[in-house]
ROVOFI-570156 format. One record per residue (C-alpha): residue number from 1; residue in three letters; x, y, z. Coordinates in steps of 0.5 Angstrom, whole numbers. Layout:
BEGIN
NUM,ALA,X,Y,Z .
...
REM end
This chain:
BEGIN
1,UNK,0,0,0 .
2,UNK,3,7,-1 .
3,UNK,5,12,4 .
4,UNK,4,18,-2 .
5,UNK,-3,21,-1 .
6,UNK,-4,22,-8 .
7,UNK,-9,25,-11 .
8,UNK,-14,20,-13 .
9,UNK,-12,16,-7 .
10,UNK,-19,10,-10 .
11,UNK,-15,9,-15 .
12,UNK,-7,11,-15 .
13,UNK,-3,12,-22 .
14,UNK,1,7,-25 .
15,UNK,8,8,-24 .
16,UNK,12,12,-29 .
17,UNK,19,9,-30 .
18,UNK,24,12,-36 .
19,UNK,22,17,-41 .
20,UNK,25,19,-47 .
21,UNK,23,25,-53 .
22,UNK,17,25,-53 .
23,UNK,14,19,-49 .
24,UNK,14,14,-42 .
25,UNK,15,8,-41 .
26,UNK,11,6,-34 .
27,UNK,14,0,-29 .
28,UNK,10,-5,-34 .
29,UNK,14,-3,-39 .
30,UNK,8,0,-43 .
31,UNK,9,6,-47 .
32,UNK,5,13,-48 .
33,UNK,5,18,-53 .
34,UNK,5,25,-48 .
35,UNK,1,30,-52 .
36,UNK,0,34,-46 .
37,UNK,7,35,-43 .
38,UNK,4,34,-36 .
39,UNK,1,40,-36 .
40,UNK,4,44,-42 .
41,UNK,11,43,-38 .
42,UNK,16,38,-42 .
43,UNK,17,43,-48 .
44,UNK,24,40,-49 .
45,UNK,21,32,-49 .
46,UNK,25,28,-43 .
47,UNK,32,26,-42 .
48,UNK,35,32,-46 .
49,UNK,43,30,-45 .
50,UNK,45,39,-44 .
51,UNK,40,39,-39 .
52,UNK,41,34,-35 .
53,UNK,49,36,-35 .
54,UNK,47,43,-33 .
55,UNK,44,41,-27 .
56,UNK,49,35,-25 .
57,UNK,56,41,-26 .
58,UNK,51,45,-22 .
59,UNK,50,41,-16 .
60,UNK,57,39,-15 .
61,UNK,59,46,-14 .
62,UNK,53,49,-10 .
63,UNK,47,46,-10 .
64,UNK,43,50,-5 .
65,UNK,45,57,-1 .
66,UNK,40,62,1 .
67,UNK,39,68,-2 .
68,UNK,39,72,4 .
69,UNK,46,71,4 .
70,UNK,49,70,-2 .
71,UNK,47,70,-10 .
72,UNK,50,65,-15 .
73,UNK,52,66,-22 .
74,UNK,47,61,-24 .
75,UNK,41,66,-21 .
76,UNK,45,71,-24 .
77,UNK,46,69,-31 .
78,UNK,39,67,-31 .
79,UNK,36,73,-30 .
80,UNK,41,76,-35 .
81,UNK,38,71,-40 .
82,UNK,30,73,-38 .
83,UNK,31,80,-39 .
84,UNK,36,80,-45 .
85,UNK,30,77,-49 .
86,UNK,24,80,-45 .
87,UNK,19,85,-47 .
88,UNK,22,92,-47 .
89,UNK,21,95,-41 .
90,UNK,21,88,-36 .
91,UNK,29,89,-33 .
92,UNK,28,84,-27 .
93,UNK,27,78,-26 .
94,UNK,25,74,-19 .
95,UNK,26,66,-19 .
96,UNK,22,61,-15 .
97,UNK,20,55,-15 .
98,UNK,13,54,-19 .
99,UNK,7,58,-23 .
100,UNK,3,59,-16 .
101,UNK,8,63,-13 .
102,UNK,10,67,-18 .
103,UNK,3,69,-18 .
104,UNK,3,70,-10 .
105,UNK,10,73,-11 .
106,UNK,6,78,-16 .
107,UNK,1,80,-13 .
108,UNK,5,83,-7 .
109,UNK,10,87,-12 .
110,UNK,4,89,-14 .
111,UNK,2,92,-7 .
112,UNK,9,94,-5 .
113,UNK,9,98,-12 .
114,UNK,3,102,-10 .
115,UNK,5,103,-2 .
116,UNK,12,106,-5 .
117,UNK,9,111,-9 .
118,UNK,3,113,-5 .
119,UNK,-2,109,-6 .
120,UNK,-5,105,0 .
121,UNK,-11,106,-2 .
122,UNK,-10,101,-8 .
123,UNK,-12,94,-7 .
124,UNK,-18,91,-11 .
125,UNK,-16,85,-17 .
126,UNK,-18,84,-22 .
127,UNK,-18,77,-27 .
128,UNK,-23,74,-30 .
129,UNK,-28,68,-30 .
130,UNK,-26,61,-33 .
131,UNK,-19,63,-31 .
132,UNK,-14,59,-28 .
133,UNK,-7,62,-24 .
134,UNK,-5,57,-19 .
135,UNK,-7,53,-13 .
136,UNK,-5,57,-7 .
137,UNK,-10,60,-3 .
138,UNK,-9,67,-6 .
139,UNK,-8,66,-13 .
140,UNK,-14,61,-12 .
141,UNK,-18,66,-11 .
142,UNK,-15,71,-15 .
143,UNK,-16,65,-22 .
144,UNK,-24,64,-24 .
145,UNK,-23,57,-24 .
146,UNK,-30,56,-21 .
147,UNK,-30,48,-21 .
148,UNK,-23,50,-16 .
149,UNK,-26,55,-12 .
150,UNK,-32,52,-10 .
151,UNK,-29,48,-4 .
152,UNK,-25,53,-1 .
153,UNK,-30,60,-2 .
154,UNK,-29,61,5 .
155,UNK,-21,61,7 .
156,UNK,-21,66,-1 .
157,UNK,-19,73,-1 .
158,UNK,-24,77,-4 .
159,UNK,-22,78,-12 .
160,UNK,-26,81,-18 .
161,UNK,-28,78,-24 .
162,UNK,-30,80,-31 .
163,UNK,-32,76,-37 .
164,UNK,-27,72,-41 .
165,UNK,-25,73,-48 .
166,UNK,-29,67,-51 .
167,UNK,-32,68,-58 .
168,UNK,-34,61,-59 .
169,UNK,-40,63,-54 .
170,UNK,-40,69,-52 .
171,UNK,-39,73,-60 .
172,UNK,-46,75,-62 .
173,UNK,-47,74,-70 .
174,UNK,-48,81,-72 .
175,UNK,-42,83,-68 .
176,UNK,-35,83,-72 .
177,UNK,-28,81,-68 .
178,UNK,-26,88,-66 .
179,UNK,-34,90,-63 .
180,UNK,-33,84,-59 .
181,UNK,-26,85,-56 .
182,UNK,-28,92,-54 .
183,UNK,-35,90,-51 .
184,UNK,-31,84,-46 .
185,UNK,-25,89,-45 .
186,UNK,-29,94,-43 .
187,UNK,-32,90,-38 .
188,UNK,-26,92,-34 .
189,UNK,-26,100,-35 .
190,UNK,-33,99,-32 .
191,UNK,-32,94,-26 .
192,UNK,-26,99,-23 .
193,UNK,-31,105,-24 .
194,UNK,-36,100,-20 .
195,UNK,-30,100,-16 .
196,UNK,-27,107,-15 .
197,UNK,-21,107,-20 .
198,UNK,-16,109,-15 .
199,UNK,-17,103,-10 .
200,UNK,-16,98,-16 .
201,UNK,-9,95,-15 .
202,UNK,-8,90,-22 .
203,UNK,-12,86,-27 .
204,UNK,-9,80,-28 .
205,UNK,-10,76,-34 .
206,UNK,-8,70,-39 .
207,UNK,-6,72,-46 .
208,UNK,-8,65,-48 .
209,UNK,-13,62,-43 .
210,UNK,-10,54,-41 .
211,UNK,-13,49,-39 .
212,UNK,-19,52,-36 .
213,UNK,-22,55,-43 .
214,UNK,-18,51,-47 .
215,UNK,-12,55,-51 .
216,UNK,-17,60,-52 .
217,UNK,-13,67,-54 .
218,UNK,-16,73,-55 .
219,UNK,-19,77,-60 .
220,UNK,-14,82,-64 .
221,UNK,-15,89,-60 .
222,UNK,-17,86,-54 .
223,UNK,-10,87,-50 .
224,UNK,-9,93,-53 .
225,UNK,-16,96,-50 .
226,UNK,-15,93,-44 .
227,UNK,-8,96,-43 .
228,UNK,-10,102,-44 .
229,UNK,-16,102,-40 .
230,UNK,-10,100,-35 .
231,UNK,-6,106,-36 .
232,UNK,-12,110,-35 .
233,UNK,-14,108,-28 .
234,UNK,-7,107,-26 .
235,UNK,-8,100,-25 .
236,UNK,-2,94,-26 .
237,UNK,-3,89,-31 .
238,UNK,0,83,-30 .
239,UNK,0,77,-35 .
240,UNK,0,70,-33 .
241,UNK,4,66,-38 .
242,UNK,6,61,-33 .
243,UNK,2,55,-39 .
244,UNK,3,60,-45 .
245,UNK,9,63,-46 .
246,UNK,16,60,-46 .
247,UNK,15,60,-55 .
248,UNK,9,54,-53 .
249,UNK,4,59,-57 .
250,UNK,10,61,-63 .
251,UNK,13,66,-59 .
252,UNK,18,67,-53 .
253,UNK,13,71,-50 .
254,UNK,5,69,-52 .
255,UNK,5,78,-50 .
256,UNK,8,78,-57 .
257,UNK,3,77,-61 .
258,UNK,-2,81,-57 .
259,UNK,3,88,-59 .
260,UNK,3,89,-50 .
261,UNK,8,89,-45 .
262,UNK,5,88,-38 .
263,UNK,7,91,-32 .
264,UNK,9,84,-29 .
265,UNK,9,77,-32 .
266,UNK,10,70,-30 .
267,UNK,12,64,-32 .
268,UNK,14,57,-31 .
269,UNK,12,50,-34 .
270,UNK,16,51,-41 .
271,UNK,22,56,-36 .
272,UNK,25,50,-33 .
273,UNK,21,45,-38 .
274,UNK,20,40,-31 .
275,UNK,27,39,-30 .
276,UNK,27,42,-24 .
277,UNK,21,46,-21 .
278,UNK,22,53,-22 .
279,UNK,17,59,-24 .
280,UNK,20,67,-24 .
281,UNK,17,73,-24 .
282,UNK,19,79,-30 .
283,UNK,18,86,-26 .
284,UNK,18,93,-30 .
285,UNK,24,97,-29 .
286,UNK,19,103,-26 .
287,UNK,17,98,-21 .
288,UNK,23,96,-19 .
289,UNK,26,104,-19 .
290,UNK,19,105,-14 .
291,UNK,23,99,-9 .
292,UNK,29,102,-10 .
293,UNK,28,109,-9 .
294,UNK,23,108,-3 .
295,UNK,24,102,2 .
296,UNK,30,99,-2 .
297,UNK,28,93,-1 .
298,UNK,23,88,-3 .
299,UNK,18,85,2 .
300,UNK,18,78,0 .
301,UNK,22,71,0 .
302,UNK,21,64,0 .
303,UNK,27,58,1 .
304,UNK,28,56,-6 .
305,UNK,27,63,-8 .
306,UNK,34,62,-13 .
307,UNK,36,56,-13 .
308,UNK,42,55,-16 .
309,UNK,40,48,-19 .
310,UNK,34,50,-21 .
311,UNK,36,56,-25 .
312,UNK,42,52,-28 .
313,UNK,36,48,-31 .
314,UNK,32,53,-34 .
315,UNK,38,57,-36 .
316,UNK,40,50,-40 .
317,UNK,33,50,-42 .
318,UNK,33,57,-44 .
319,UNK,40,56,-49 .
320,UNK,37,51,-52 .
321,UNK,29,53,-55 .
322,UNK,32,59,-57 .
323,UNK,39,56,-59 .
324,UNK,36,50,-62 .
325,UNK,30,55,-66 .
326,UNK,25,51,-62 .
327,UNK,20,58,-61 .
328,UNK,20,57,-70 .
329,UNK,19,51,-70 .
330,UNK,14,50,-63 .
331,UNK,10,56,-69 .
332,UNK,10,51,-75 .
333,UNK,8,44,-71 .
334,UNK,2,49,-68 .
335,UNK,0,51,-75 .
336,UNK,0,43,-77 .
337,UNK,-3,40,-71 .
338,UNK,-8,45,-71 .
339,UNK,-9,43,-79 .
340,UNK,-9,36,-77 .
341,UNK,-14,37,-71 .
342,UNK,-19,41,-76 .
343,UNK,-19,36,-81 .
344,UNK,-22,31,-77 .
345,UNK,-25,35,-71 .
346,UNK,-28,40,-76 .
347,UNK,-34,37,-78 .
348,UNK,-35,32,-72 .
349,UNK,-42,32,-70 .
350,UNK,-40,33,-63 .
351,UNK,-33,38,-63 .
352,UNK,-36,45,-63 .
353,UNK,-30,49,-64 .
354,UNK,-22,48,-65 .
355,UNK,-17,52,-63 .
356,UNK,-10,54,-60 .
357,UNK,-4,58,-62 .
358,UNK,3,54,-63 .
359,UNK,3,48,-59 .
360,UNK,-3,49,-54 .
361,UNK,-9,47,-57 .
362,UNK,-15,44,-55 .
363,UNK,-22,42,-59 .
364,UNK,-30,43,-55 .
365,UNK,-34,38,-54 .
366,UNK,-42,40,-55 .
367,UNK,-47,34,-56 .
368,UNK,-50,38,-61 .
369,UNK,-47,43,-65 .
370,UNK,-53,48,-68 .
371,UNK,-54,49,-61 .
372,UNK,-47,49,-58 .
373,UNK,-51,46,-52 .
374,UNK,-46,41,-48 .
375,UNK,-46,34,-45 .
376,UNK,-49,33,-39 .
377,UNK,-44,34,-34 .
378,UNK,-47,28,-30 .
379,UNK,-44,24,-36 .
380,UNK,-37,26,-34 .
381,UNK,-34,25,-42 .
382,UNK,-28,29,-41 .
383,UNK,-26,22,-36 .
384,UNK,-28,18,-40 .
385,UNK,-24,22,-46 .
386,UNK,-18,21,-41 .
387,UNK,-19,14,-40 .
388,UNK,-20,12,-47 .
389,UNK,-14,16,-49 .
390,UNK,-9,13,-45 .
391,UNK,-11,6,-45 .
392,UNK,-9,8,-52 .
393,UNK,-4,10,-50 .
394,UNK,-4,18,-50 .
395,UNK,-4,22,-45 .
396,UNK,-7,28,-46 .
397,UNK,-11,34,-41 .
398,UNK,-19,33,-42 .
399,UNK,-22,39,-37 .
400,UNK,-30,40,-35 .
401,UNK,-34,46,-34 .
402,UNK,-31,50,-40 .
403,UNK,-37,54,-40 .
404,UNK,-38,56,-32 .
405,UNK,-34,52,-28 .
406,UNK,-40,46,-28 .
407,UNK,-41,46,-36 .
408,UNK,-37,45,-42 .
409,UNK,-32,39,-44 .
410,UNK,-26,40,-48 .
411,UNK,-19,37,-48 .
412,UNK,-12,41,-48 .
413,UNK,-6,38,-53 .
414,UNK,1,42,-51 .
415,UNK,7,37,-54 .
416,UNK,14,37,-53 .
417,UNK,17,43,-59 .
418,UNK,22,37,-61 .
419,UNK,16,33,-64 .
420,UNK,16,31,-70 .
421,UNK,9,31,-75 .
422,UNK,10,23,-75 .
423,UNK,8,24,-67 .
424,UNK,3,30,-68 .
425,UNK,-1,24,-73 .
426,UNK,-1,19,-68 .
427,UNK,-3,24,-63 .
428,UNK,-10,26,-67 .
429,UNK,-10,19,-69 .
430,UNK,-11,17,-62 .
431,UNK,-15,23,-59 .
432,UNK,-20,21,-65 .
433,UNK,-21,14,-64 .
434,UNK,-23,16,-56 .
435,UNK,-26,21,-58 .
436,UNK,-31,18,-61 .
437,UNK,-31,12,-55 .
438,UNK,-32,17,-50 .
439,UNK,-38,19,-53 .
440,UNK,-41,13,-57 .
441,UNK,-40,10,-48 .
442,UNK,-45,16,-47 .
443,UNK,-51,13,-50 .
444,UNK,-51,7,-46 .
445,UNK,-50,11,-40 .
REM end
């Protein structure tokens, strides 16, 4: 019996024993294709020899120091890279230890910001619904994930939400693309009015929605009305590219596309691409002349903050997607995956909208498409999809309550950038065949 309190604890995974490109081999020697990185994580495939170097030269030199006493050149030399190629203005970077606590690290820089330059008054957060920015208490309650937040409404601290950016659903058939960005965007102008502008802090917002809505981007025009409403108010934006950036949607940063830059940017997944943990923060070069000028320090630490190993793997990690042109190549694979799922998902009886940028893709199952009215949530098809899939063996990341947190199914995609289109064919191959299981089982349901 396992000692591990793992997350389905009536049936506990299998264990995974090796991997290598883009698949596992678990301990009975069966083999999966990992469609998914994990969770949009394992951009550069496992066993990358570079890596796997980076980290072991590191560890024999130094493998851990705490920053309050001490830097290291590998802390140094990976802020130098992030801020080398991050968008004009973000000159600093904090390194943690994930998505969450960037998020968390984030929100307090943020609030530091504003008491530094006089304005205490400034607390309130925006996000948006069907939102996702990590699992800890306050970026839970800052995320509009309403299936994850249900449970700990009570402990959360009170955040704001506003409609997402969701044109499958919520674009009205007389409106053009344009209209409807700037009608959704200007939900935010109104909600800090509502508010009183002054007391609002950061909207925090994804540029390409996760696993919550399903690689779901923007609208062109949406993030530059939001910056500017923003600017207006003098309220912080803070993007969320902890699934979306590190070249997973065809840029380095998934802002790029949008034509913005944020005031505050996290990431993590494809940073370290799950060699170690590790998660950072980007901050504005105004931001940290504020600290510098005011209290001269900043008002947040954790014990893995800068740790040298993990930032030696994401340097590592880091030289080889852009040394190796994987952002290019994670751009051209996005295109042919998205082709490949459009062909046999286009007229699927029961996928009502394919979409994505780069190597973050997703199709939506409806049960009708006319009506775009989803399956019963009772029928738990996005379980049954994952099942299918990886008795097939392909591990992919089917979510619920795409709709409103209850409602909706959809399945995510996010391959490793190394795949070749052999692995992408095989990939929507097997998502097809148990697609169609999946939902051939709910009739008899």
């Amino acid at each position: 019996m396992s000692a591990i309190l793992h997350r389905a604890l009536r049936n506990p995974p299998p264990r995974a024993a090796r991997g290598h490109g883009i698949r596992i081999v678990d301990d009975a020697g069966r083999e999966y294709i990992d469609a998914c990185g994990g969770a949009a994580v394992t951009c550069l495939g496992y066993g990358d020899a570079e890596v796997l170097e980076a980290m072991r030269a590191q560890a024999e030199r130094l493998a851990y120091v705490h920053t309050s006493f001490f830097t290291t050149d590998a802390e140094e030399e990976l802020g130098a890279e992030l801020a080398a190629h991050a968008p004009e203005g973000l000159s600093h970077a904090m390194i943690l230890s994930g998505g969450s606590e960037a998020i968390e690290a984030a929100l307090k820089l943020a609030r530091q910001y504003a008491l530094e330059t006089g304005q205490a008054q400034r607390r309130h957060v925006i996000a948006r619904r069907q939102s996702y920015h990590g699992s800890t208490l306050g970026a839970l309650a800052v995320g509009g994930n309403m299936l994850r937040r249900a449970a700990y409404e009570p402990l959360l601290p009170p955040a704001r939400h506003i409609a997402p950016c969701y044109p499958y659903r919520d674009r009205r058939d007389d409106e053009s693309e344009e209209a409807y960005g700037r009608r959704v965007a200007d939900e935010l102008d109104a909600k800090a009015r509502a508010l009183g502008p002054e007391t609002v802090l950061a909207f925090v917002a994804e540029p390409v929605v996760g696993a919550t809505l399903g690689a779901q981007a923007a609208v062109p025009g949406y993030f530059r009305r939001v910056r500017q409403i923003c600017d207006r108010h003098g309220i912080l934006l803070i993007l969320d590219e902890v699934m979306c950036g590190m070249g997973r949607c065809g840029t380095l940063y998934a802002c790029e596309q949008e034509g913005v830059v944020p005031d505050l940017l996290t990431m993590a997944k494809g940073l370290g691409a799950g060699y170690q943990p590790v998660g950072a923060v980007l901050v504005h070069q105004r931001i940290v002349a504020a600290i510098a000028a005011g209290s001269g320090a900043v008002q947040h630490g954790q014990t893995y903050m800068g740790h040298p190993v993990a930032c030696a793997a994401a340097l590592a990690v880091q030289r080889a997607i852009r040394g190796r042109g994987l952002v290019a190549r994670a751009a051209a694979l996005g295109e042919r995956l998205n082709a490949m799922l459009t062909e046999r998902f286009g007229n699927h009886p029961h996928v009502g909208d394919v979409r994505g940028r780069g190597l973050l893709q997703a199709i939506e199952l409806v049960a009708d498409r006319t009506t775009k009215a989803p399956f019963d949530p009772a029928l738990g098809l996005h379980a049954r999809i994952k099942r299918l899939a990886k008795e097939g063996g392909l591990l992919c990341y089917p979510m619920a309550g795409t709709i409103d947190g209850r409602a909706g199914d959809h399945v995510v995609l996010a391959p490793a950038y190394v795949a070749t289109e052999d692995d992408l064919a095989a990939i929507v191959a097997r998502l097809g065949a148990s697609v169609d299981r999946a939902v051939a089982s709910t009739r008899t349901a």
